[in-house]
C-alpha positions as CSV (number, residue, x, y, z in Angstrom):
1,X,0.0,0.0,0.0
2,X,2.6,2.0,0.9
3,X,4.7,1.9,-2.1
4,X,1.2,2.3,-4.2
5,X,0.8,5.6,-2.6
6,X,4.5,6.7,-2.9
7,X,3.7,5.6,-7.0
8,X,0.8,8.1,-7.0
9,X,2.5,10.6,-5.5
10,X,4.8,10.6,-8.1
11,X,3.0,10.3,-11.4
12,X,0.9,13.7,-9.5
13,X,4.3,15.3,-9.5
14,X,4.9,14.6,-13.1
15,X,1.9,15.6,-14.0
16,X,2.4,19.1,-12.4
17,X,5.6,19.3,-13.8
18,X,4.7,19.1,-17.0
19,X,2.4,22.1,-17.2
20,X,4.7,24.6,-15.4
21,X,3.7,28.6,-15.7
22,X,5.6,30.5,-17.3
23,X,7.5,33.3,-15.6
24,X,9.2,36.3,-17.6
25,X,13.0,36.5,-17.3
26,X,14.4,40.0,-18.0
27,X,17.9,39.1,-18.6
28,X,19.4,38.2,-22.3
29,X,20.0,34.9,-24.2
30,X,22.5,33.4,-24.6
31,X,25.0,35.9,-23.4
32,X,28.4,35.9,-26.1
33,X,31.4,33.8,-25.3
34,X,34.6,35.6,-24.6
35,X,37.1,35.0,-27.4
36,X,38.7,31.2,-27.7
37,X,42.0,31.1,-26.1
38,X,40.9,33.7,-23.3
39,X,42.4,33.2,-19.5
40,X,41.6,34.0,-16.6
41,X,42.3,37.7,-15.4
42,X,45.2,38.0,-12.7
43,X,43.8,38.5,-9.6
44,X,46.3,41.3,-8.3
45,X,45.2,43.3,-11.4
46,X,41.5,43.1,-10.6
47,X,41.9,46.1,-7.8
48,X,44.0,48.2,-10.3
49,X,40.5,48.6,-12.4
50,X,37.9,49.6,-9.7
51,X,36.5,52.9,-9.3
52,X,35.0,55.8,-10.6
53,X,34.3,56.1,-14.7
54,X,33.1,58.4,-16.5
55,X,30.7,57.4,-19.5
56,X,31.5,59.8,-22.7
57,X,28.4,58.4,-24.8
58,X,25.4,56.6,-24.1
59,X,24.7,59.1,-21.3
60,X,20.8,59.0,-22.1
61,X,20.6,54.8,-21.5
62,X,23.5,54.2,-18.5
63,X,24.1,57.8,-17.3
64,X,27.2,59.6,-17.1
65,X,29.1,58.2,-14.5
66,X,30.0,54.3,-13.1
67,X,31.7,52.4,-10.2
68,X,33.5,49.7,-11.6
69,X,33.9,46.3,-8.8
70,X,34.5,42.8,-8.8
71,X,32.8,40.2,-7.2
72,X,35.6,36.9,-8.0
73,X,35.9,36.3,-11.7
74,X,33.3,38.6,-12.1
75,X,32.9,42.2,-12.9
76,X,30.1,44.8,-12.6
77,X,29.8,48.3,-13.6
78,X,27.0,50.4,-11.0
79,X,25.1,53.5,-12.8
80,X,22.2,55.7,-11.6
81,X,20.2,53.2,-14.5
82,X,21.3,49.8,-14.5
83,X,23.8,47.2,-13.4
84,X,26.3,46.1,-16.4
85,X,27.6,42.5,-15.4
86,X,30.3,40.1,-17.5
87,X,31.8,37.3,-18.0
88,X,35.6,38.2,-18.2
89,X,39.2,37.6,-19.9
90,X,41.9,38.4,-21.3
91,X,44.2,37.2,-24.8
92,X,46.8,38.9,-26.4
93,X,47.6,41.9,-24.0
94,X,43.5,42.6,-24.4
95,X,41.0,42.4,-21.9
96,X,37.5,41.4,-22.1
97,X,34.3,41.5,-20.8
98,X,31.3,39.6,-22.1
99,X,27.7,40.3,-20.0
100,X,24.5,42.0,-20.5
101,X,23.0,45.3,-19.0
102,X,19.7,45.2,-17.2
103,X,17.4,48.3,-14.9
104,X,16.3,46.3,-11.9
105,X,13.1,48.5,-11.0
106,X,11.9,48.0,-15.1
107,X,12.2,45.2,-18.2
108,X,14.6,47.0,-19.9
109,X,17.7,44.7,-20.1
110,X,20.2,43.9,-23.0
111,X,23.3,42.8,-24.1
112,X,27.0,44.6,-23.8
113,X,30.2,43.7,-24.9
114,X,33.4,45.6,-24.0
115,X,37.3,45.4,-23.9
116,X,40.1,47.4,-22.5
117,X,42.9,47.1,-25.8
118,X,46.6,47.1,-25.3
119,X,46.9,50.5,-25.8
120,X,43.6,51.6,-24.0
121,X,45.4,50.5,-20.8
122,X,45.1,46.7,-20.8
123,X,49.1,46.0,-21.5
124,X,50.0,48.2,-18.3
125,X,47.4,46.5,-16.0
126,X,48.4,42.7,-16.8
127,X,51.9,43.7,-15.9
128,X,49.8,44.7,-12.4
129,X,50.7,49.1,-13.3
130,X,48.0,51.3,-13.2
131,X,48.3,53.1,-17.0
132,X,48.4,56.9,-16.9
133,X,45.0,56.4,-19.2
134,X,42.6,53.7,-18.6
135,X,39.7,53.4,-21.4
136,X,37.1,50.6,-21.9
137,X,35.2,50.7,-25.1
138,X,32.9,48.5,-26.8
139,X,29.1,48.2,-27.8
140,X,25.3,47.7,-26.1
141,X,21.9,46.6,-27.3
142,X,18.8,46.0,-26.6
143,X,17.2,42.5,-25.1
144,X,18.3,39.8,-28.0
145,X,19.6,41.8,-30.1
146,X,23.2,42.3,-31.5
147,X,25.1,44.8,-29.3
148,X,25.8,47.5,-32.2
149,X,25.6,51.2,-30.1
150,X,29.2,52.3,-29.2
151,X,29.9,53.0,-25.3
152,X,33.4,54.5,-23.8
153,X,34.2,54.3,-20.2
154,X,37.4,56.5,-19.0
155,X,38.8,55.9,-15.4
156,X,38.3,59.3,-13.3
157,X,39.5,58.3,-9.9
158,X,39.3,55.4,-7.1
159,X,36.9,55.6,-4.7
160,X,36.8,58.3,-1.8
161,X,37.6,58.1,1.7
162,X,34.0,57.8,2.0
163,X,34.1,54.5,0.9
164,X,37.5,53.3,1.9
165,X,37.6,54.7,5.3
166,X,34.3,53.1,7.1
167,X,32.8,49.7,6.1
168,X,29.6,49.7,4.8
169,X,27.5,46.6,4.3
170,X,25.0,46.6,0.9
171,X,22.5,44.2,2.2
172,X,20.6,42.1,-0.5
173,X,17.2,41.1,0.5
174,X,16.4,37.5,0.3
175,X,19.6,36.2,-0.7
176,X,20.7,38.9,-2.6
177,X,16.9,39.7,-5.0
178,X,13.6,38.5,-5.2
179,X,12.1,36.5,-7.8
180,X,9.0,38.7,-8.5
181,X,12.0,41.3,-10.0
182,X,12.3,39.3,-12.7
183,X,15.9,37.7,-12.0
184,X,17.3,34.8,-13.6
185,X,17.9,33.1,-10.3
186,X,15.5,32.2,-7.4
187,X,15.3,34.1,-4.3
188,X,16.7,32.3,-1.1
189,X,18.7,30.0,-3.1
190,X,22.1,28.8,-3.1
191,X,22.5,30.0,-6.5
192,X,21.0,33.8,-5.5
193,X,23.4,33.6,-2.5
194,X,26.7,33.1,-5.1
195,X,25.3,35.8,-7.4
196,X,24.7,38.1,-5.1
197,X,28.2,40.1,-5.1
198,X,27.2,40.4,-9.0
199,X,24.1,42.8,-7.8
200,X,26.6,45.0,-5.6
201,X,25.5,43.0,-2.3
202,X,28.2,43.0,0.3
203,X,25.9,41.1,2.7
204,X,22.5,39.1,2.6
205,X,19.5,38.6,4.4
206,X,17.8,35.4,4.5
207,X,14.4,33.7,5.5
208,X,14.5,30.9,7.8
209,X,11.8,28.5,8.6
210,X,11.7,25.1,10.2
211,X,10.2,22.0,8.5
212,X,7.8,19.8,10.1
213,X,10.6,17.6,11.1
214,X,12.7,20.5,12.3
215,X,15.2,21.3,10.0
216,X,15.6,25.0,9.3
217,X,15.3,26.1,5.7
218,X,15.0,29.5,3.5
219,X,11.8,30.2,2.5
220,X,10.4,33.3,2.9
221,X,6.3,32.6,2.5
222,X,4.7,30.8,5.3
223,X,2.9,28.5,2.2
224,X,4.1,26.6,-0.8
225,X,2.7,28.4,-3.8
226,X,3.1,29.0,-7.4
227,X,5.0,32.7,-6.5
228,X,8.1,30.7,-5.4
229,X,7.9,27.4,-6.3
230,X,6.7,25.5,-9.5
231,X,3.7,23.5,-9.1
232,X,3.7,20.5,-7.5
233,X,1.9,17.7,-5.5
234,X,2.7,19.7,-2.1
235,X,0.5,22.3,-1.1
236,X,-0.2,24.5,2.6
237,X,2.3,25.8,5.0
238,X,6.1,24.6,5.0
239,X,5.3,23.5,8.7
240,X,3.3,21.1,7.1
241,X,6.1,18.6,5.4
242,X,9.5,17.5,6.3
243,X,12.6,18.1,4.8
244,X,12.4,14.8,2.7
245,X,9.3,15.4,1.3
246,X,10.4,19.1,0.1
247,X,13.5,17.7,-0.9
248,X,12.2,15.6,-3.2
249,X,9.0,17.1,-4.3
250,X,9.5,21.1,-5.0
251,X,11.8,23.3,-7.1
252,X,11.8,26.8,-6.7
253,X,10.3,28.8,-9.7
254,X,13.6,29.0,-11.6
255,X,14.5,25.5,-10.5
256,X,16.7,25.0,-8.0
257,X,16.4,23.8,-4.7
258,X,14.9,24.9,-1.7
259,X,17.9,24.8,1.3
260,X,18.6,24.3,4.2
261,X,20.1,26.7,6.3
262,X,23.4,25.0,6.8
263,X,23.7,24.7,2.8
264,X,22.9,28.5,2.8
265,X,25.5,29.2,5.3
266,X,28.2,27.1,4.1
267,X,27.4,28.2,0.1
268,X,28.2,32.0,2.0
269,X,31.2,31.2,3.9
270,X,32.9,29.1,0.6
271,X,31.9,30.6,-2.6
272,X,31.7,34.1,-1.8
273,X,33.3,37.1,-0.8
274,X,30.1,38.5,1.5
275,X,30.7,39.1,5.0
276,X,27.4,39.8,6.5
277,X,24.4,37.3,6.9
278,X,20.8,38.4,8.5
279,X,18.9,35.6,9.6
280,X,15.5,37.1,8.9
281,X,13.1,34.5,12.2
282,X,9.7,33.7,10.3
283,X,8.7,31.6,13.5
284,X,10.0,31.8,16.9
285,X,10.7,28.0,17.2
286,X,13.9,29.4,14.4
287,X,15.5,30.9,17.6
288,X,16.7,27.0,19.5
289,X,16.9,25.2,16.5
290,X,19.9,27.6,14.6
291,X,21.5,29.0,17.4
292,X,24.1,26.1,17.3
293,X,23.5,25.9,13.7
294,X,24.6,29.7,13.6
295,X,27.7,29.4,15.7
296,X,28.8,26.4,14.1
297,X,29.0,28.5,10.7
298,X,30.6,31.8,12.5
299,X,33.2,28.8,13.8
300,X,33.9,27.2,10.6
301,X,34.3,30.9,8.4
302,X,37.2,31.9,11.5
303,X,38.9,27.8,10.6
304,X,38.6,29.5,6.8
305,X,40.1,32.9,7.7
306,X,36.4,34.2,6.5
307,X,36.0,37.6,8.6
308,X,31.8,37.4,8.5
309,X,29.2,38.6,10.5
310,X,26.1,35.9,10.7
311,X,23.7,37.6,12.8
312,X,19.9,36.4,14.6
313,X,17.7,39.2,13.7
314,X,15.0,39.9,16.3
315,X,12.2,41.4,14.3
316,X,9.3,41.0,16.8
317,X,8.2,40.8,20.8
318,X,7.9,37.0,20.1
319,X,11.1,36.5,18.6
320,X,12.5,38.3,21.2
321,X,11.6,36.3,23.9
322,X,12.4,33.1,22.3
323,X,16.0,34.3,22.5
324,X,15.6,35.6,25.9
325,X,14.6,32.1,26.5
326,X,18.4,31.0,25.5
327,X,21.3,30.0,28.2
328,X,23.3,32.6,27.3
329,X,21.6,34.6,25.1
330,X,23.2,37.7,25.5
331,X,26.5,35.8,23.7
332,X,24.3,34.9,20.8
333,X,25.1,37.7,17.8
334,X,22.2,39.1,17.1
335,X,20.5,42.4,15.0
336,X,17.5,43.2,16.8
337,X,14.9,45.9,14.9
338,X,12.4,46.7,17.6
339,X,14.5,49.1,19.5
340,X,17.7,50.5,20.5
341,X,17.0,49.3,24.3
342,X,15.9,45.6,23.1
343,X,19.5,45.8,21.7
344,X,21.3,47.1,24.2
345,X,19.0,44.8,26.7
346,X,19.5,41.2,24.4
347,X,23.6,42.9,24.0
348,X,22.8,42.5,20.2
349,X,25.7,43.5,17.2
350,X,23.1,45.7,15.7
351,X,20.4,47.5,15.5
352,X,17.8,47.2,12.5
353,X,15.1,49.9,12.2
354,X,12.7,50.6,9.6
355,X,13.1,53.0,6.8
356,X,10.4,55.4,6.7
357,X,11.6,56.4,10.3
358,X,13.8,58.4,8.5
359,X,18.1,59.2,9.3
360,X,17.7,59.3,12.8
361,X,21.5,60.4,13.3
362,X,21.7,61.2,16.8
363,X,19.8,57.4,17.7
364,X,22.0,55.9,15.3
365,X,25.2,57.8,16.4
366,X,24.5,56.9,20.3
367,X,24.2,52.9,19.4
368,X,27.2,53.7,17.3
369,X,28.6,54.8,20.5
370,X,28.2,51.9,22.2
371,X,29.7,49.6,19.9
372,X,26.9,48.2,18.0
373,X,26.1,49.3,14.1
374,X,22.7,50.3,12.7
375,X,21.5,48.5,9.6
376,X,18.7,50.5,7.6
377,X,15.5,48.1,6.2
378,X,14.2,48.2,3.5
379,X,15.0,50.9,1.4
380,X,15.0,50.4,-2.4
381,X,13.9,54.4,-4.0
382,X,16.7,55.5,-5.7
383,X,16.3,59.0,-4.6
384,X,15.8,58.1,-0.1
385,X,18.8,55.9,-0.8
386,X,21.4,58.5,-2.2
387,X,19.7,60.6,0.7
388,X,20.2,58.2,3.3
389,X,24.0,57.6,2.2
390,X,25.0,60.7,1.7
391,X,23.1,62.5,4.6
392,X,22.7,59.5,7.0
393,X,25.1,57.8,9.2
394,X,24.4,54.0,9.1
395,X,26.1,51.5,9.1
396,X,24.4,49.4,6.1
397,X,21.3,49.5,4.3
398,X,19.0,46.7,3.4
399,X,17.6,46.6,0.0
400,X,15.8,44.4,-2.7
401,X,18.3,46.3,-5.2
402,X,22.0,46.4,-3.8
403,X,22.5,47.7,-7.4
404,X,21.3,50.9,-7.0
405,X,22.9,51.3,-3.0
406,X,26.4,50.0,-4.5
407,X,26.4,52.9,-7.4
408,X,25.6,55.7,-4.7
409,X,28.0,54.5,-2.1
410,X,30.8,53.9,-5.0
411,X,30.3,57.3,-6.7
412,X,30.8,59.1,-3.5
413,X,33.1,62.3,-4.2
């Protein structure tokens, strides 16, 4: 009976998957291969390249100014419009950069291909010297089609004291975006988690929930449903199924895997370069059943020389008493939003409060006072975010588009 059921379950599943909705993608495909024969770039010549460019055409699609960054092999260019990512390389004494452009708030995306030549600057940086005259050129369309208009970048400066001198932690909702933008990758996925430094995230927040057999996951929903996940024989609250079951039965929208929180963690600490992590409670039972989880991973990035904050956020009175309910609890990092005294009280890393509170700099200097940082949620207008980087004093700024945060802390004067 048992293995009749099982059977049933499974041809239900097939069925489902068979007749999946379709959901819109705003990024270009395929993107271009770099040349044949291209290596990788030398990663002491990666921090030669970053900073400030000015764009000398295409002002009216990109702007007229980027912050150049790398996130590993990866490279992005941050305007007021759009994030430029790419594939890179380099052959011959040229380097490349392969990728596609794309304005998070809108569907406006296509592709871009650009090079720095040997005597645009490239021959100097390979042999790791900054050239008197750096200058990337190349060409940008729109979605599918052939990248034909000309765009020039020309270094200006590196970045300011502004944004050398303090750290400041871009903090990408869910993972790093959320599906409903339109991304290529799931939100609180592995995959979103790796990507993440590509979007201008320095740091992430993700959901955790607990299966019914207690295993702490990302999820951000308290249900399964067809907004995150594809359809499938599972339906009702997370709470609802265990681990195997969800395992085995549901794929996020762009297919991937639901995971757990140790996955998350570990995907963090290994294949990026992010060093902050919120743990965003969805249920107070969270609090006991990661708090070992959580130290175990802060243990394991200081065995990997990972300097990373993973911190409990504390988003409600509920939460809050869960923790309280901790030996210890006090020791347990923690970023707690309700208020500066709940921080100061639970001896929490951070403060977290809303956005439409507004700068608050005199609260946010007196918990800077005390040792703690204050982490702004969630703030994704372009316009309060250049406001509340340039006239606020936070520490960090939660957003569903680090994009947009990375090009106004970068561009900084």
């Amino acid at each position: 009976m048992m293995r009749l059921k099982s059977l049933v379950i499974l041809l239900a599943a097939g069925l489902c998957w068979t007749c999946q909705t379709e959901f819109p993608i705003d990024v270009p495909n395929p993107i271009p291969d770099l040349p044949a024969g291209s290596v990788p770039i030398p990663d002491a010549v990666k921090p030669l390249m970053e900073g400030v460019y000015t764009i000398t055409n295409s002002n009216q699609r990109f702007g007229s100014d980027a912050a150049l960054k790398w996130a590993g092999t990866h490279m992005t260019l941050f305007t007021r419009s759009s994030y430029l990512t790419f594939e890179t390389g380099t052959r011959d004494s040229i380097i490349y950069f392969r990728g596609y452009w794309r304005v998070p708030t809108s569907d406006d995306y296509g592709l871009i291909d650009l090079m720095i030549a040997k005597e645009d600057g490239a021959a100097s940086l390979l042999k790791g010297v900054m050239p008197a005259t750096l200058i990337i050129k190349g060409v940008y369309g729109g979605g599918n089609q052939t990248a034909a208009t000309p765009i020039t970048l020309q270094y200006e400066r590196y970045f300011s004291s502004k944004v050398t001198g303090k750290k400041f932690r871009i903090v990408g909702h869910r993972g790093g975006g959320r599906t409903s933008d339109r991304l290529e990758i799931s939100e609180n996925s592995v995959e979103m988690i790796k990507y993440a430094g590509r979007l201008g995230a320095t740091g992430i927040e993700i959901d955790v929930r607990l299966t019914k057999d207690g295993v702490p996951i990302l999820y951000h929903d308290g249900d399964i449903n067809i907004r995150l996940t594809q359809k499938s024989p599972l339906n009702g609250p997370i709470e609802n199924f265990t681990w195997d079951q969800l395992e085995a039965f549901v794929w996020l929208i762009r297919g991937e895997k639901i995971p757990t929180l140790e996955q998350a963690l570990e995907a963090a600490i290994d294949h990026t370069q992010l060093d902050f992590v919120w743990l965003d409670i969805k249920d107070p039972n969270v609090v006991a059943a990661i708090r070992y989880i959580q130290q175990d991973a802060l243990d394991y990035a200081a065995s990997k020389g990972r300097d990373i904050e993973i911190l409990m956020g504390v988003p409600a009175d509920d939460v809050l008493e869960a923790l309280k309910a901790q030996s210890n609890y006090t020791s347990i990092p923690s970023l707690c939003e309700i208020s500066p005294e709940e921080a100061r009280a639970l001896n929490s890393r951070a403060w977290g409060p809303r956005w439409t509170l507004g700068t608050q700099n005199d609260l946010v200097a007196s918990v800077q006072a005390e040792g703690r940082i204050a982490i702004c949620w969630t703030i994704d207008v372009p316009a309060y975010i250049n406001q509340y980087i340039t006239q606020g004093r936070f520490d960090g700024l939660l957003t569903n588009y680090p994009s947009y945060v990375a090009y106004y802390h970068y561009i900084q004067p």
